[in-house]
N, C-alpha and C positions, 0 to 999 in steps of 0.2 A: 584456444579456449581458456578461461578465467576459471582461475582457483575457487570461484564462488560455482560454478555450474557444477562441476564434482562433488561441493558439499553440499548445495544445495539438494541437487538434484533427489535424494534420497526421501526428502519431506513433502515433494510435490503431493497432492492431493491424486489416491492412486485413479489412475485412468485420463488424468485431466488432458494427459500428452498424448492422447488418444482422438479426442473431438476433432476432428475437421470441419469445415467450412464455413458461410459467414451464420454467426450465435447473433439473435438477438433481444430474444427474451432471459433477465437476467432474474435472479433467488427473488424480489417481488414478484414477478410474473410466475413463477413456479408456485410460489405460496396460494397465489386464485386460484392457479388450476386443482389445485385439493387432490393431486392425483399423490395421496399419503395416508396415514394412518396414527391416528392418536392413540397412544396404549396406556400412558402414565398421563394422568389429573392435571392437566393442566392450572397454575398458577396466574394473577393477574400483571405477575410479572418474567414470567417464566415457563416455556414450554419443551414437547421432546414430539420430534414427527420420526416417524417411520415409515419408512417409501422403501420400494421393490425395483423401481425405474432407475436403476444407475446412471443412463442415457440421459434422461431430460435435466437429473441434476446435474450431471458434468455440464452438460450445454448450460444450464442457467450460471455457473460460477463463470465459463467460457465467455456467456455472453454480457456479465458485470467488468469482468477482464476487458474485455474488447472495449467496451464504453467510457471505462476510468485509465486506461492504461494509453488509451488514443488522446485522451485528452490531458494525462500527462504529458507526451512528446510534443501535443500541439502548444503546449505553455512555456516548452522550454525551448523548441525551436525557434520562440516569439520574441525571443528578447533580444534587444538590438539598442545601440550607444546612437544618445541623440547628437549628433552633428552642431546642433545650436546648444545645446547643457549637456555638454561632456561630463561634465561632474555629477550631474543627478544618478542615483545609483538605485531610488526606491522602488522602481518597479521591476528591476533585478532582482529586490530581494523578493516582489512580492509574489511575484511570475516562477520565480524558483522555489519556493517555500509552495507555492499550487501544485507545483509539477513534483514536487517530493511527496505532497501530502496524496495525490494520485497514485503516485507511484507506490506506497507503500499501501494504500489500499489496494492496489494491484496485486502486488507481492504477497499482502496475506489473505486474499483468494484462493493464487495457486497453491498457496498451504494448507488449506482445509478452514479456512477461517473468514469469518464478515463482519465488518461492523458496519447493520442494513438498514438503514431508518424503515420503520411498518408504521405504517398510516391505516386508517379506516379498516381500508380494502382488505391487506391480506390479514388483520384479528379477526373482520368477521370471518374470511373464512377458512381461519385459523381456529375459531368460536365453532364453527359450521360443524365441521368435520368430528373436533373434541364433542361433541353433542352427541352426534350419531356414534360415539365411541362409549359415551357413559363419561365421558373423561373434563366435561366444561370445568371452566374454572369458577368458584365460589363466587368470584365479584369481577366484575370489568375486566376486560384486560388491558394493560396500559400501551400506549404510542410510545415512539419515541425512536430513539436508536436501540438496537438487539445485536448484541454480540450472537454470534451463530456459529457452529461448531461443528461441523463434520465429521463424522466416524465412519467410513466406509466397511469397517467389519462387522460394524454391527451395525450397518445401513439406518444411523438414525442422524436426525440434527438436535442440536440441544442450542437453544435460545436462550438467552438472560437480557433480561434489560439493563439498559449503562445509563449511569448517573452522570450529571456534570455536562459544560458545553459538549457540542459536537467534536470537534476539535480536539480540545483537551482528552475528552473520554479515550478518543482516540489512539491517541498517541500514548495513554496509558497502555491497551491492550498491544500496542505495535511492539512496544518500546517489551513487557516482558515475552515478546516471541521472540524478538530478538535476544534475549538473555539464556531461554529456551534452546534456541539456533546457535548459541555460543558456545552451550555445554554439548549439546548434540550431536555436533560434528566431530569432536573430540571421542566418539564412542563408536563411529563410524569404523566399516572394515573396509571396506571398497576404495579410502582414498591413502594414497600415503601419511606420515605422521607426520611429516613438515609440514604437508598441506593442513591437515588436518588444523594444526598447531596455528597456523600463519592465518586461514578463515576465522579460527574460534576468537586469536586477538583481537580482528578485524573486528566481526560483529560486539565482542567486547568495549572493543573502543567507542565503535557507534551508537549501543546502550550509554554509553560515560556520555557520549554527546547531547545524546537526546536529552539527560537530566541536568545536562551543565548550569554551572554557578546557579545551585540550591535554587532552581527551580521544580523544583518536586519534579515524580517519576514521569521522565517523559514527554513534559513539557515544553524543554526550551526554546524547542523550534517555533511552536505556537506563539511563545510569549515574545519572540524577538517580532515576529510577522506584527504583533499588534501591537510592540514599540513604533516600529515604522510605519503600518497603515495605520493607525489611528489617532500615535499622539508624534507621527512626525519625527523621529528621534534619529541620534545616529547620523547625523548632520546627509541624512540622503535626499531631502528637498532642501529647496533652494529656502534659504542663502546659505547654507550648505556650512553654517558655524560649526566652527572645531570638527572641522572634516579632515582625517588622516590619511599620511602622504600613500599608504596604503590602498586604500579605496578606489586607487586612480587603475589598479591592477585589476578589479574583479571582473572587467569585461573581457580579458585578458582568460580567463578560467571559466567561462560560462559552457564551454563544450568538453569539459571535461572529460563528462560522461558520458562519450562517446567512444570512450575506450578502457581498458580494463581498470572494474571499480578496484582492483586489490591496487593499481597505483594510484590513487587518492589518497594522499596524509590526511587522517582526520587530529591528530594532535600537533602540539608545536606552535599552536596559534595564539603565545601569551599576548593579551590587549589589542590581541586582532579580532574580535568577536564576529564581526562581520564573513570575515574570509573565513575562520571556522564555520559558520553559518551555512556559508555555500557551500565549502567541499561536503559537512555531512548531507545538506540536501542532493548534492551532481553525485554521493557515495549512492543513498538510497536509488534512482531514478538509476544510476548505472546499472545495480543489480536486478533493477527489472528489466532493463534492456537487456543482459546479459541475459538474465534466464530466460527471460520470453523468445530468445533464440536459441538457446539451448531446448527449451521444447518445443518450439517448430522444429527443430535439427531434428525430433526424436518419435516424430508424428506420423508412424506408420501404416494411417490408413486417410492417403488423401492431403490435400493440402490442411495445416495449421489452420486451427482457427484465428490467432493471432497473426497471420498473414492477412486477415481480412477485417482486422482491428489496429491494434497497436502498431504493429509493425509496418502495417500501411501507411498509416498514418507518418510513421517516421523515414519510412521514403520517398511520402511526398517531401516530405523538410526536408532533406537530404538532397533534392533537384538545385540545382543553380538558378535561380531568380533571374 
């Protein structure tokens, strides 16, 4: 068992290691069924539901889990060295940069957390319900992505809308739960204090990652993906100018994450940006494989719902071709 299951474990979303079988309506599907309650005024940018159903919301975060967490391992399982361009490296980076950015939307699910794009559907009846509560909001309420926030003691959700690309917005909100998750563990009783000490650096270090080289909080991973997919950079398409003797390694490290993320160096990569690039993506994707088996291990009633997602998913990958 990985030093990250211990200290994670303590921030899971409570009950989530609880849901068994296959989930497949996820927090939009929950938001139509209006099976909630508006109590605070809703805003055109900002709401608060309050639901009695503990059930249906575990399944709904269960079943967003199962849908982005399958399609992280299906990203990363994909990547494969072309026999004819041995050299080409871009779809390495761009396949692993998908499979991290999955993955960490995965990971901050089972923390109580979403960042959920809300279309049409679930404001109206999100509108609907605030009505019948006294509670509409003055003017419109806006689309987009919503940060969503879980509080199971006080069984409500708090919603904010996020500025900025999708992307980007994202990796904002990842990027300080992770800084969150660095001080957290350190305050932890249930784990020893090395460990404690050895996690907190970890995600320490993986916050430093995500913002490296003064690309604002959270970033960099983003901003490397659309060096590569867009303007080509990085000498990862051919003709492959000023391509480093390095680079010829990162196929070499693509399954990293198939074993304990606490042995992934995320530092030490002076002028290697690339190979930094990957280990903090295969860090991220690790800790979701790691904990999405550490709560199936802990699913005392029935099989994991993540047996019937993610983790499915990564045994089919896992079969010899």
């Amino acid at each position: 068992m990985s030093i990250i299951d211990g200290t994670v474990r303590p921030f899971w979303l409570p009950g989530l290691n609880l849901v068994s079988g296959p989930m497949l309506k996820g927090l939009g599907g929950w938001l139509c069924d209006e099976a909630y309650q508006v109590y605070t005024p809703c805003t055109s940018t900002s709401f608060i539901l309050s639901f009695t159903d503990d059930a249906a919301l575990l399944g709904s975060f269960a079943g967003d889990i199962n849908r982005i967490g399958s399609a992280s391992f299906e990203s990363a399982v994909g990547i494969v060295r072309s026999a004819a361009m041995p050299k080409s490296t871009a779809w390495l980076i761009i396949r692993t940069y998908y499979s991290a950015f999955f993955s960490a939307h995965a990971l901050l699910r089972m923390l109580g957390e979403s960042c959920t794009p809300l279309e049409r559907e679930q404001l109206n009846s999100i509108g609907k319900v605030a009505n019948l509560f006294g509670a509409s909001s003055a003017s419109p309420m806006t689309g987009g992505l919503y940060h969503l926030r879980c509080n199971m003691g006080d069984k409500a959700i708090q919603g904010t809308a996020m500025s900025g690309s999708p992307h980007e917005a994202f990796w904002k909100v990842f990027h300080d739960r992770v800084l969150d998750l660095s001080n957290g563990v350190l305050r932890l009783s249930s784990e020893s204090l090395v460990d404690r000490q050895l996690a907190s650096s970890k995600f320490s270090e993986l916050a430093s990652n995500l913002s490296f080289s003064s690309a604002g909080r959270g970033r960099w991973l983003s901003s490397m993906r659309n060096a590569v997919n867009y303007s080509q950079k990085h000498a990862t398409w051919f003709p492959y100018s000023g391509i480093q003797s390095y680079q010829k390694q990162l196929f070499e490290k693509i399954s990293e994450w198939r074993g304990d993320p606490m042995d992934i160096q995320l530092t030490s990569y002076e002028d290697k940006d690339l190979r930094r690039f990957q280990a903090t993506c295969n860090f991220i994707i690790g800790c979701f494989r790691s904990s999405a088996l550490e709560m199936s291990r802990r699913c005392l009633a029935g099989r994991s719902f993540h047996e019937y997602g993610a983790l499915a998913c990564l045994n089919m990958g896992s079969k010899p071709s």
